[in-house]
Each structure stands twice: as C-alpha cells, then as structure tokens.
N, C-alpha and C positions, 0 to 999 in steps of 0.2 A: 518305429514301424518298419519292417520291411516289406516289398511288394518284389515279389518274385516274378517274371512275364517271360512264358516261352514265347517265341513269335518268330512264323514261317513269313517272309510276304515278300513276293516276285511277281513281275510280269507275266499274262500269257500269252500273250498278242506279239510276244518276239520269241528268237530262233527258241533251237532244243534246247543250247544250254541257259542258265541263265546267272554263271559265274559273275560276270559282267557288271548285271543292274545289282547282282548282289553284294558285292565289292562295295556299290556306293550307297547300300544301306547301310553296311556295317562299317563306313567311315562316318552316316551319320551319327551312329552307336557308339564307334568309339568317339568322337569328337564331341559326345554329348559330355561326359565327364563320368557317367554310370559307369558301374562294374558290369564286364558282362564275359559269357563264355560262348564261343562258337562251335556248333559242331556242326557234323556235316546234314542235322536235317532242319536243325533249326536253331535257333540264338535265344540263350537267356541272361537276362537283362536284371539288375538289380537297382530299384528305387526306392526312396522313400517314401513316395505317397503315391495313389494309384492317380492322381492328377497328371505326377511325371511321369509316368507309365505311358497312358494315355497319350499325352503330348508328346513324345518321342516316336510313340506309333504313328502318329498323325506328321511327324518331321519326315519319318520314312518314307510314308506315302506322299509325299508331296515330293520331297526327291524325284523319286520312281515318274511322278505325272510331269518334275522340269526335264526328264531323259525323252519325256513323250510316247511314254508307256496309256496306254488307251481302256486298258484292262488289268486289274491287277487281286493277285490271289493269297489271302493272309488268315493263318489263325492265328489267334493270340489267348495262351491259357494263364488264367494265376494265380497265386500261390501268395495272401496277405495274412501275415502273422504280427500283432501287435506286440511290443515290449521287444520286440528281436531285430537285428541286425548282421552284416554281414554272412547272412544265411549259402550264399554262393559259395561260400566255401567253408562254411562250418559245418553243413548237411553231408557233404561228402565226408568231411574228418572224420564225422560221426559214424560213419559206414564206418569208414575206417578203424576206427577205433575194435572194430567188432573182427574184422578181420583180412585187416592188413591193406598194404596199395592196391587199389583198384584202376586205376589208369597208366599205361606204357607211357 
C-alpha cells in the first residue's frame, strides 16, 4: 500500500515568518525514515500505512508544542492506493512520460 500525505502545519501564535518551526518539522520528516518532497507550500510524505501517516503527523505536532508553540495550523490531504508503491515518484514520471521534464 502506499499512503500519500500532503501536510501544511506551523505555528500561529509566533513571528510572520515561520521558516524556523518549519525547519524542525521537516527534520522530524526527514529523520522519520519516509520518502518525502518539500515544496514551498507544503510537504509530501510517503507511507505505508495510514497509521504511519498518522503518527508522523502527531510526531510533528508534538515537536512544534516542545518549541512552545500554543497554537498550531495543519492540513493534511491523502492520497491511499492499495497494491502500489513508491508513488512519489512514479506519479510524476508518469507525467512525464506524456510530456517530458516537468521540474527545473
């Protein structure tokens, strides 16, 4: 199975930017051992089951509440297809395939 998870989630309750608290989300992401892709509006994450989906989200947010964030703002979209794998980057090839590289 793979579970595909977009997922925004930052603090609101600190400054404008929020590069910062974001940084040590997406070390909890990487240091989870998931595939995953950053971009600048949000991060997707590749699992196997929507458990570890789940529990990764909930690793984030607990991060964010050890910074002493008091308020925090998250969507999380996804994307479960049974029998498949590796979809992070087989979905784009797939683009691909159709017409050519899509990303500089």
């Amino acid at each position: 199975m793979s579970v595909l998870l977009e997922m925004s989630m930052f603090p609101t309750d600190k400054s404008e930017s929020k590069s910062k608290e974001v940084s040590e989300v997406i070390k909890v992401i990487r240091d989870s051992g998931a595939n995953y892709q950053l971009t600048s509006m949000a991060t997707i994450i590749e699992t196997n089951t929507i458990g570890e989906a789940f529990s990764l989200a909930e690793k984030c947010y607990l991060k964010l509440e050890e910074l002493g964030c008091n308020r925090v703002y998250a969507t999380l979209k996804f994307d479960i297809r049974k029998g498949h794998e590796n979809r992070l980057k087989n979905k784009i090839a797939t683009v691909e395939s159709y017409i050519g590289e899509v990303s500089k």
